[in-house]
C-alpha positions in Angstrom: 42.3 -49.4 -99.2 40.9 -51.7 -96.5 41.4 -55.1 -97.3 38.2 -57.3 -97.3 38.6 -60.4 -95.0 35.3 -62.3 -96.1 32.2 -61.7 -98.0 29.0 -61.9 -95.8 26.5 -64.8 -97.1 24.1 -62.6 -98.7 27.0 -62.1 -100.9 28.5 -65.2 -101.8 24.8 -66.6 -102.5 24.9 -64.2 -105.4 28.3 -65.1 -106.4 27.8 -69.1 -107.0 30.9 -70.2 -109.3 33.2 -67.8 -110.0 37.0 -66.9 -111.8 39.0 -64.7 -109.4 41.9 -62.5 -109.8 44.6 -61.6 -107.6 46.8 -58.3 -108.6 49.6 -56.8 -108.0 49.3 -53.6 -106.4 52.0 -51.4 -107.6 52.1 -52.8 -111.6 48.6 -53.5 -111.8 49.4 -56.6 -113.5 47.6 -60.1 -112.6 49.9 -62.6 -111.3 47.7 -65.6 -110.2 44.2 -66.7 -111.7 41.7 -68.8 -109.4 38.5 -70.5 -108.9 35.6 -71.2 -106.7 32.9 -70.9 -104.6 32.1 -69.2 -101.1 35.1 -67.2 -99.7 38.1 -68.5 -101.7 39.0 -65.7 -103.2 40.3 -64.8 -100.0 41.4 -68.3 -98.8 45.0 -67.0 -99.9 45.0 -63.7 -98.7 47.5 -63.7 -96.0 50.0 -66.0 -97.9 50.1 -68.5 -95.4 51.3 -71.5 -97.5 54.0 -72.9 -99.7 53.1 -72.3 -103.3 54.1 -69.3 -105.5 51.2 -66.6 -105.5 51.8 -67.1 -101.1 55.6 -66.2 -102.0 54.5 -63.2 -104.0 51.7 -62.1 -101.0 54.5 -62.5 -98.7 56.6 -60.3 -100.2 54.4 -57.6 -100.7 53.1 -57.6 -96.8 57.0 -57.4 -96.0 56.8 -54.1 -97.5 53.0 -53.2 -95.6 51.0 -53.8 -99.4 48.1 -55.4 -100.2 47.1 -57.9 -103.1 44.0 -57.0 -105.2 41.3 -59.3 -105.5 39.0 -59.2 -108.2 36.2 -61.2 -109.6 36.3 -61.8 -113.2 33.2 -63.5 -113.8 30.6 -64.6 -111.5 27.2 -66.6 -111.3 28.7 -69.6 -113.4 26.6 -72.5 -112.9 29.1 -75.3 -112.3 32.7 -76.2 -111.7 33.3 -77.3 -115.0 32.3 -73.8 -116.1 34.7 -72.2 -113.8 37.3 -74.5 -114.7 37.2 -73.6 -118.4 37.1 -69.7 -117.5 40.3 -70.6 -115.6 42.1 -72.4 -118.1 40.9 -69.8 -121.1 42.4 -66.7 -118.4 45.6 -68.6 -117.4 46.0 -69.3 -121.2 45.6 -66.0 -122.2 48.0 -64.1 -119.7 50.5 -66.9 -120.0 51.6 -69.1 -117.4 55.2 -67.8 -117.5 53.9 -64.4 -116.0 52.0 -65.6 -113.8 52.2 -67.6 -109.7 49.6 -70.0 -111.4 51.7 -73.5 -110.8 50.1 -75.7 -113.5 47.9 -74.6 -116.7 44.3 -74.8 -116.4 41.8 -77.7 -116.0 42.1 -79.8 -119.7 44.6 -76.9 -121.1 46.9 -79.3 -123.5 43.0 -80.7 -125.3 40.8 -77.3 -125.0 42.8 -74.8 -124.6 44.7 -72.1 -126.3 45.9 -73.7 -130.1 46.6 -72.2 -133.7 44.3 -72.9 -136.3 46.4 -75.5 -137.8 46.7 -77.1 -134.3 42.7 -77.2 -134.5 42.7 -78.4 -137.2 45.0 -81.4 -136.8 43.1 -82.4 -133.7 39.7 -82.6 -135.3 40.9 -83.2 -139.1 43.6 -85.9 -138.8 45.6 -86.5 -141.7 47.8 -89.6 -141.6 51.0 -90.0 -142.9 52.8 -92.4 -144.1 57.0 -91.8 -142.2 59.7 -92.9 -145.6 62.7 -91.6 -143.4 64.5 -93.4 -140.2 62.7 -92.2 -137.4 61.8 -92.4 -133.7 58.4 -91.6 -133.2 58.5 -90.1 -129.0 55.3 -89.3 -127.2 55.6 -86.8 -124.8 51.6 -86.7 -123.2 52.7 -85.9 -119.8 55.4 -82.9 -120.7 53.2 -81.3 -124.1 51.1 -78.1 -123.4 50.2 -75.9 -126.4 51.9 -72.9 -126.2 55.1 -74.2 -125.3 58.6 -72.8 -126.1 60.4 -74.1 -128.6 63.3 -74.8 -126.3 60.7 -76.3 -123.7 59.6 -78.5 -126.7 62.7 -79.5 -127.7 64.1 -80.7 -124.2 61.0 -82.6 -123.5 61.4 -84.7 -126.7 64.9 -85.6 -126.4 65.1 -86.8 -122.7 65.7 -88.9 -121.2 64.8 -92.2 -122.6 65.8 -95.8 -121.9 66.3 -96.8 -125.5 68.7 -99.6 -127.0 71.4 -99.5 -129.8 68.6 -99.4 -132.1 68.8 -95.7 -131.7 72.2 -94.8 -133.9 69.9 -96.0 -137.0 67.3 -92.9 -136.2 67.8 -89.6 -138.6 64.6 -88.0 -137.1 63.1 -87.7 -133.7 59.3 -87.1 -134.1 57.6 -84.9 -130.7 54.1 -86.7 -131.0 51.0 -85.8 -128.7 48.0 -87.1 -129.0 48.7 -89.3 -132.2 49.3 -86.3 -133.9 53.3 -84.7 -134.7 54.1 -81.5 -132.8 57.9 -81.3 -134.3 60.8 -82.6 -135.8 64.1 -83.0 -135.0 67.1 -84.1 -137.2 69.4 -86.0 -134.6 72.8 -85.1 -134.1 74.2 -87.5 -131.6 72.6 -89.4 -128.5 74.6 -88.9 -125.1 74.1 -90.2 -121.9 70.7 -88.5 -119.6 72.2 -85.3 -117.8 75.0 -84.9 -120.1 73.3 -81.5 -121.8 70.5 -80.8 -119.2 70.6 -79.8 -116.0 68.9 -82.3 -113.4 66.2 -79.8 -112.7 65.3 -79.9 -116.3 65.3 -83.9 -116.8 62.2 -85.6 -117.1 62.7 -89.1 -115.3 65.2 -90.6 -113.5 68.9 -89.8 -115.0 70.2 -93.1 -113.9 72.4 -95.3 -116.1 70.8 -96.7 -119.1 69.0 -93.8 -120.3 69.7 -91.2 -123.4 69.1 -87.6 -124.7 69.8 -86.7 -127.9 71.1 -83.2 -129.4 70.0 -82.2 -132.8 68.2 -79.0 -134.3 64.4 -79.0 -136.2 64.1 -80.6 -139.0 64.7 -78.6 -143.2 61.7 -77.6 -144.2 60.8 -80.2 -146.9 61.0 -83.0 -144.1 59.2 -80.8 -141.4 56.4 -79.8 -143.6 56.0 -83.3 -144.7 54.9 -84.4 -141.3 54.4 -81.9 -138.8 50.7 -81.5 -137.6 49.8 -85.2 -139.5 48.5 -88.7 -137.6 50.9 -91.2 -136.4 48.9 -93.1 -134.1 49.1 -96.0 -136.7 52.4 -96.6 -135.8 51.8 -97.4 -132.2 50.2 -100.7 -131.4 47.1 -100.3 -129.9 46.7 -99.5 -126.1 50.4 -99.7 -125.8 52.3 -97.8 -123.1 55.6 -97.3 -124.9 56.3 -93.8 -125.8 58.8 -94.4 -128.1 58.8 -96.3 -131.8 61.0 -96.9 -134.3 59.7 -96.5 -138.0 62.5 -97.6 -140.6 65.1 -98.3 -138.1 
């Protein structure tokens, strides 16, 4: 098949906003979601740059095939449009299968969730913590849809946190005011000690702590999991960590 260097005008006009799809030729499977305007769908054709889905183009010219292009919706009236077809696509193939670097535009607020995630967002239910607890926000590493595992090691490192620590049983994953899971502690350590470098989040420098442990029994998981904590924090404070009980 010929492969289309750029759309005359008289076609883009028609085209306004759109969600564009590059696919793999031999599995047929998408493996990098776009968006835009004009002619970039084709803006990565040749795989001329440094990101993933120019690896993956790369590698398939080596071996004399072609990407597919397709256009998965057109004639969107805005950006922000585009952006949420984006985000809803990436969501829905999963960013672990595809060359997509980041989730889409607003994907931890508006994208893919459980019903009881939607309903924590919108309904909040506050509760009131009776056990010895850290309360950890983790904005910058949460997206819905995470791993377990993924979860887990972006709760417990790596933290600059004081003595005050050994008194914690529980270590709360909180985003957005609201608890995503929790973990009975097993032991702090010092950062790097059970991650590799390329997994810690921050500087592993002297002073800062991870924490081992596994989730939470039931009874004490159930008690708080998807319920508001915001309460605890004071208000437009920038520290992600609080100690309830400690």
């Amino acid at each position: 098949m010929m492969q289309i260097k750029k759309l005359p005008q008289a076609v883009t006009r028609h085209l306004d906003y759109y969600v564009y799809l590059y696919i793999h030729p031999e599995t047929d499977e998408v493996f990098y979601v776009g968006k835009g305007r004009g002619n970039r769908a084709l803006a990565h054709a040749n795989g001329e740059g440094n990101t993933p889905h120019d690896k993956v183009i790369r590698d398939l010219k080596k071996r004399r095939l072609e990407p597919r292009v397709e256009i998965l919706i057109h004639g969107l009236e805005d950006e922000n449009t585009a952006l949420a077809v984006e985000m809803a696509a990436i969501d829905l193939l999963g960013l672990e299968n595809l060359a997509n670097s980041i989730h889409g535009h607003h994907s931890s607020r508006r994208g893919r969730m459980t019903l009881e995630q939607i309903r924590s967002l919108y309904h909040r239910k506050q509760v009131t913590i009776t056990e010895p607890a850290i309360l950890i926000r983790i904005s910058r590493a949460y997206r819905y849809g995470m791993s377990p595992i993924e979860l887990y090691d972006a709760t417990r490192a790596t933290w600059v946190i004081g003595n005050r620590r050994r008194k914690a049983e529980y270590a709360l994953a909180v985003f957005e005011g609201i608890v995503r899971e929790v973990y009975r502690i097993a032991q702090w350590l010092p950062s790097g000690s059970t991650l590799k470098s390329d997994q810690i989040h921050g500087d592993p420098a002297v002073g800062r702590w991870e924490f081992v442990g596994k989730v939470a029994d039931d009874k004490v998981r159930s008690k708080y999991l998807n319920h508001w904590v915001a309460h605890y924090f004071a208000q437009h404070s920038q520290n992600p960590l609080q100690y309830v009980n400690c």
